[in-house]
MDTraj code that builds the backbone (N, CA, C; nanometers):
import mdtraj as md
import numpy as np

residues = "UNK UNK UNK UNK UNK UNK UNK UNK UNK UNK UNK UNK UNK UNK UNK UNK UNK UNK UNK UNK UNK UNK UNK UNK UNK UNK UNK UNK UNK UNK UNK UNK UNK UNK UNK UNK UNK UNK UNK UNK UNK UNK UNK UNK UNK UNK UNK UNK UNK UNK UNK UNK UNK UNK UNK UNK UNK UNK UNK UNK UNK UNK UNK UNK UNK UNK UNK UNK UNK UNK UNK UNK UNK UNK UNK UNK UNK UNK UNK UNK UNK UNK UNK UNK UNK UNK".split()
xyz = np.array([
    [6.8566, -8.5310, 4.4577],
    [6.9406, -8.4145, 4.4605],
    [7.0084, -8.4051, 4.3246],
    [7.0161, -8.2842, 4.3123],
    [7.0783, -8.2458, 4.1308],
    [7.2022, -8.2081, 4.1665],
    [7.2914, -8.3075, 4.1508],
    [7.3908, -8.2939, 4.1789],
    [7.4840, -8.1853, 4.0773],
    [7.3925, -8.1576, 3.9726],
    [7.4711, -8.0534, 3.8421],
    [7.3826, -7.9661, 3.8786],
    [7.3005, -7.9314, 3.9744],
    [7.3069, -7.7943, 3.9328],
    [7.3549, -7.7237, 4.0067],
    [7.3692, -7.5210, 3.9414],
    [7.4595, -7.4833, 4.0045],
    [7.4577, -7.4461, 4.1422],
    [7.3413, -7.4688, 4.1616],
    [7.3365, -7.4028, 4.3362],
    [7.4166, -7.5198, 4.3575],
    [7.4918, -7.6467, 4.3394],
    [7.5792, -7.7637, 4.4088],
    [7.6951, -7.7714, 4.3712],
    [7.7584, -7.6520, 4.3104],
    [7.8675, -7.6889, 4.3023],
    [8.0538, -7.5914, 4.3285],
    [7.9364, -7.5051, 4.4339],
    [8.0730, -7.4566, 4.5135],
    [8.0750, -7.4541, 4.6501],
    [8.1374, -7.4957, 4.7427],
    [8.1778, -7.4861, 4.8814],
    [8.1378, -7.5951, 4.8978],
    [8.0685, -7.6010, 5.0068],
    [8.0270, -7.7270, 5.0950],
    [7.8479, -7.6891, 5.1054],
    [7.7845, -7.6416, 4.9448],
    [7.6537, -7.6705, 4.9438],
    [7.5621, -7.8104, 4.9477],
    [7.6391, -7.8501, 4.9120],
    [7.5636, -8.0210, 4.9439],
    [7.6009, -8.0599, 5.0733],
    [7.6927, -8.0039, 5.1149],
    [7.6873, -8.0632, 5.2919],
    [7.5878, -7.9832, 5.3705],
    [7.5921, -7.8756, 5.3086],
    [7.4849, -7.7756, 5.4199],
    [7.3288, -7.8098, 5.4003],
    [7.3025, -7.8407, 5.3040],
    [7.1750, -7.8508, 5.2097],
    [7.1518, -8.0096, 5.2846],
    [7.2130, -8.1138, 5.2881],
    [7.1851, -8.2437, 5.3565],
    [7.2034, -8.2343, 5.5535],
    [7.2793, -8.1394, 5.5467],
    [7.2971, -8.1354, 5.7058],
    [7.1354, -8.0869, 5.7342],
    [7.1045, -8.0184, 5.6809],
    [6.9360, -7.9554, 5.6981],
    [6.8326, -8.0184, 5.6874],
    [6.8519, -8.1605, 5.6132],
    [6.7251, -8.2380, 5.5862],
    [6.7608, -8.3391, 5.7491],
    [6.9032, -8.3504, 5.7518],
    [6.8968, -8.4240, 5.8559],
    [6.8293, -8.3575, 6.0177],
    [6.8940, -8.2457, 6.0276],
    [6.8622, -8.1307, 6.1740],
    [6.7100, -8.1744, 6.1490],
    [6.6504, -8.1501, 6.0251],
    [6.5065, -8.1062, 6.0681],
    [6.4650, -8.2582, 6.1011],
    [6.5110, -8.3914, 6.0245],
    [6.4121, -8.5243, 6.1227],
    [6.4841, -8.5238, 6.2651],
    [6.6099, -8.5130, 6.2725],
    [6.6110, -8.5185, 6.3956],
    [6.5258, -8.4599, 6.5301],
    [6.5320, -8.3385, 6.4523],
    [6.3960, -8.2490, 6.5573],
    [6.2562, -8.2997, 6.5628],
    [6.2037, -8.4173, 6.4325],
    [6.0948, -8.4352, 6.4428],
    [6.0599, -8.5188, 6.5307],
    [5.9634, -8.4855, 6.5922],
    [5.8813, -8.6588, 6.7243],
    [5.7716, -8.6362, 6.6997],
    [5.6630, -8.5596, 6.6753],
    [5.5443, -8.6018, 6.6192],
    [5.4619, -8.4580, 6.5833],
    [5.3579, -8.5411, 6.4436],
    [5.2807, -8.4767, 6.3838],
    [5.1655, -8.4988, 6.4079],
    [5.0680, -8.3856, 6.3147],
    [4.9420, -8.4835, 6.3034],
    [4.8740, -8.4384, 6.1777],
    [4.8634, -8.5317, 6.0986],
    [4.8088, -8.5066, 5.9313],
    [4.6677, -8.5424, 5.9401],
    [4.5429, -8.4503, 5.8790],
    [4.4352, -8.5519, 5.8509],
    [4.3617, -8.6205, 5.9621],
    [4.4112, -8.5968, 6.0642],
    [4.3385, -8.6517, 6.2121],
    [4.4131, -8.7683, 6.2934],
    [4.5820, -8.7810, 6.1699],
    [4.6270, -8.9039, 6.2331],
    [4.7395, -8.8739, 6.2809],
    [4.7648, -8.8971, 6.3957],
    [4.8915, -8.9226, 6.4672],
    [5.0132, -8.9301, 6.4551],
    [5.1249, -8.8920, 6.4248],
    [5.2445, -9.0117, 6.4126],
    [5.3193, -8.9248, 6.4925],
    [5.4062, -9.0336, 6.6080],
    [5.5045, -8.9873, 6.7203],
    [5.5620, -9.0890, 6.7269],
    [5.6853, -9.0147, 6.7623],
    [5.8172, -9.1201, 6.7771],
    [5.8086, -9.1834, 6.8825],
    [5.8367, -9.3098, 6.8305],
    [5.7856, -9.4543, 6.9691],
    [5.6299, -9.5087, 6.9787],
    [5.5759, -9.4744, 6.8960],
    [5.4655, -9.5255, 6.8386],
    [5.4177, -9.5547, 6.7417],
    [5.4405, -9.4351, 6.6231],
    [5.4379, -9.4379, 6.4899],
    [5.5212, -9.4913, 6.4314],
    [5.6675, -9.4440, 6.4814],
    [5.7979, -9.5118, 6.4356],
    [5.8957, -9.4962, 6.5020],
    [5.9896, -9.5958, 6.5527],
    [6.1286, -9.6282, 6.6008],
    [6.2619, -9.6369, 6.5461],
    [6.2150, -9.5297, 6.3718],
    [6.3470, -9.4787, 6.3657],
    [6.3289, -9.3914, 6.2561],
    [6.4146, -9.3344, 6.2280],
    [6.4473, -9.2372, 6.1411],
    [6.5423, -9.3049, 5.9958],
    [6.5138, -9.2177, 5.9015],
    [6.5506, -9.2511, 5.7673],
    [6.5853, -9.1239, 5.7143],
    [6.6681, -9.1002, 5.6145],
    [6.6723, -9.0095, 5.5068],
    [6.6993, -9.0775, 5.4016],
    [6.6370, -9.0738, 5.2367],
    [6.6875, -9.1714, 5.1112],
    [6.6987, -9.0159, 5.0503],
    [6.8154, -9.0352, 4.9977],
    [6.8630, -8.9175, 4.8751],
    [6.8691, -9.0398, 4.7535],
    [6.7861, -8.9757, 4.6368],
    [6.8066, -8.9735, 4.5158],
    [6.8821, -8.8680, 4.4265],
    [6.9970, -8.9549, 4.3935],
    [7.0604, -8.8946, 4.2776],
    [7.0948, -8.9457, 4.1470],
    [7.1219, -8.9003, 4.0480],
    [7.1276, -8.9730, 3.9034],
    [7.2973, -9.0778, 3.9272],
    [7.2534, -9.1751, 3.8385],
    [7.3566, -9.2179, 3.8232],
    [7.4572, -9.1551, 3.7523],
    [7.5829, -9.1805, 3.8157],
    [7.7311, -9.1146, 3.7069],
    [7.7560, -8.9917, 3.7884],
    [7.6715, -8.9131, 3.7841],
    [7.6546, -8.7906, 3.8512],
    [7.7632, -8.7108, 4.0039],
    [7.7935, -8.6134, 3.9833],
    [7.8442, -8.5757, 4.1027],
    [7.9982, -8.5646, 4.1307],
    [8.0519, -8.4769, 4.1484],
    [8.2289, -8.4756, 4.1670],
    [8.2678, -8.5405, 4.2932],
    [8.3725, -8.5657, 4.3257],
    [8.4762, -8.6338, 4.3940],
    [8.4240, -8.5178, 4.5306],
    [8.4362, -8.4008, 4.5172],
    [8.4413, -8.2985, 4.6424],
    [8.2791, -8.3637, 4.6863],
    [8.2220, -8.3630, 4.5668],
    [8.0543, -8.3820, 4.6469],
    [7.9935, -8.4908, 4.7378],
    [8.1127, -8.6398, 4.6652],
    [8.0758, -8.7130, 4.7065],
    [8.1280, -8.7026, 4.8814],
    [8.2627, -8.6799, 4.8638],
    [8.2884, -8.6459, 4.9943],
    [8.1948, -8.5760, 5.0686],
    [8.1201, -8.4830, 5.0511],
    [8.0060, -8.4099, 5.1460],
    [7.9093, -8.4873, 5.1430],
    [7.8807, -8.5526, 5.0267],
    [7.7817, -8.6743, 5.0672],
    [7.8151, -8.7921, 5.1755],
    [7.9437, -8.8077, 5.1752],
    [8.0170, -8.9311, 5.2890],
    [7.9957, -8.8562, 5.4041],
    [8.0240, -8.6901, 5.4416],
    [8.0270, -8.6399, 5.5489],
    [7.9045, -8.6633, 5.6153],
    [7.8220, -8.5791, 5.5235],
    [7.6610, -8.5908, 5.6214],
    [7.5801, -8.7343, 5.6469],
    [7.6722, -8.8342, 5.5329],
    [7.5558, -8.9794, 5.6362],
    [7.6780, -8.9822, 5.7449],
    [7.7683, -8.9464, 5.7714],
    [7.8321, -8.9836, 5.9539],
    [7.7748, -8.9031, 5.9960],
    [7.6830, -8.7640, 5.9788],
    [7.6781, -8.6837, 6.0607],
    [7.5315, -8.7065, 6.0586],
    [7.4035, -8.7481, 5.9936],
    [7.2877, -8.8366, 6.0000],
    [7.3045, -8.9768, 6.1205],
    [7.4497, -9.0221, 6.0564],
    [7.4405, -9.1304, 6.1638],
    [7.4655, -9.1094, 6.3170],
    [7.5650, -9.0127, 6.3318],
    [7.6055, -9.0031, 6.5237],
    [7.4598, -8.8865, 6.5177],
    [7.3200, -8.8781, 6.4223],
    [7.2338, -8.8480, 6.5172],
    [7.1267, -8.9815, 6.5249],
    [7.2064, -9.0608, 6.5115],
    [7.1029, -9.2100, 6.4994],
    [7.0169, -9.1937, 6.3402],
    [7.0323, -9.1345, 6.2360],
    [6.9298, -9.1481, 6.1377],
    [7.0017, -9.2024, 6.0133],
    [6.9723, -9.3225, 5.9596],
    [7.0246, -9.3883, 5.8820],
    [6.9602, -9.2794, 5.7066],
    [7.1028, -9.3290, 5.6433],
    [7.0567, -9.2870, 5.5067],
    [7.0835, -9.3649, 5.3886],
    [6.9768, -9.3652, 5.3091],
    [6.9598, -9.4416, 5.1758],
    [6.9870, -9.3577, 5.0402],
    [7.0835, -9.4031, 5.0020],
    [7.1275, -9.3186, 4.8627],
    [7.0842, -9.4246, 4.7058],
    [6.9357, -9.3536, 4.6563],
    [6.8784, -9.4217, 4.5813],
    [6.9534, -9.3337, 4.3920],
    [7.0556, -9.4467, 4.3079],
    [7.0484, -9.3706, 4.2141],
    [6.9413, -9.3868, 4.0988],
    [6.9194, -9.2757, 4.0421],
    [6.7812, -9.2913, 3.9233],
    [6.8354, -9.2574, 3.8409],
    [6.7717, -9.2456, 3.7342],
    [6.8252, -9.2403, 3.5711],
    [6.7896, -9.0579, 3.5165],
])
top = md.Topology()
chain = top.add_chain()
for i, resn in enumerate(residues, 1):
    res = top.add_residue(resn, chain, resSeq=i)
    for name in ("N", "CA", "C"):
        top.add_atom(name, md.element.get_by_symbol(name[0]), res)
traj = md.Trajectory(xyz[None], top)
């Protein structure tokens, strides 16, 4: 996530923009790619989200919307990984 750009840096766009990656795994239980399978409780027994963002990066308001949506990833059971890159 680009945390500078400008679509991120008024209101609560990074909360809405992460609340959405989360809604949609939550809704997911199964696909099928290529002829293969994957369903929840077979394929996999849990859910993930990893956000990459740059290091340094990001205001005080953002991070807060970033703190909001992993509680709100987590009370839907989906853990999140905040990977920073260069």
């Amino acid at each position: 996530m680009d945390l500078t750009a400008t679509s991120y840096q008024k209101g609560n766009s990074v909360l809405n923009t992460l609340k959405g990656y989360v809604d949609s795994l939550s809704s997911f239980s199964s696909k099928t790619w290529g002829g293969t399978a994957v369903t929840q409780g077979e394929s996999y027994t849990s859910k993930a989200l990893e956000l990459a963002v740059q290091s340094g990066k990001g205001s005080e308001a953002q991070w807060g919307q970033i703190n909001q949506a992993i509680q709100y990833a987590l009370d839907k059971d989906i853990n999140v990984t905040i990977r920073f890159i260069k």
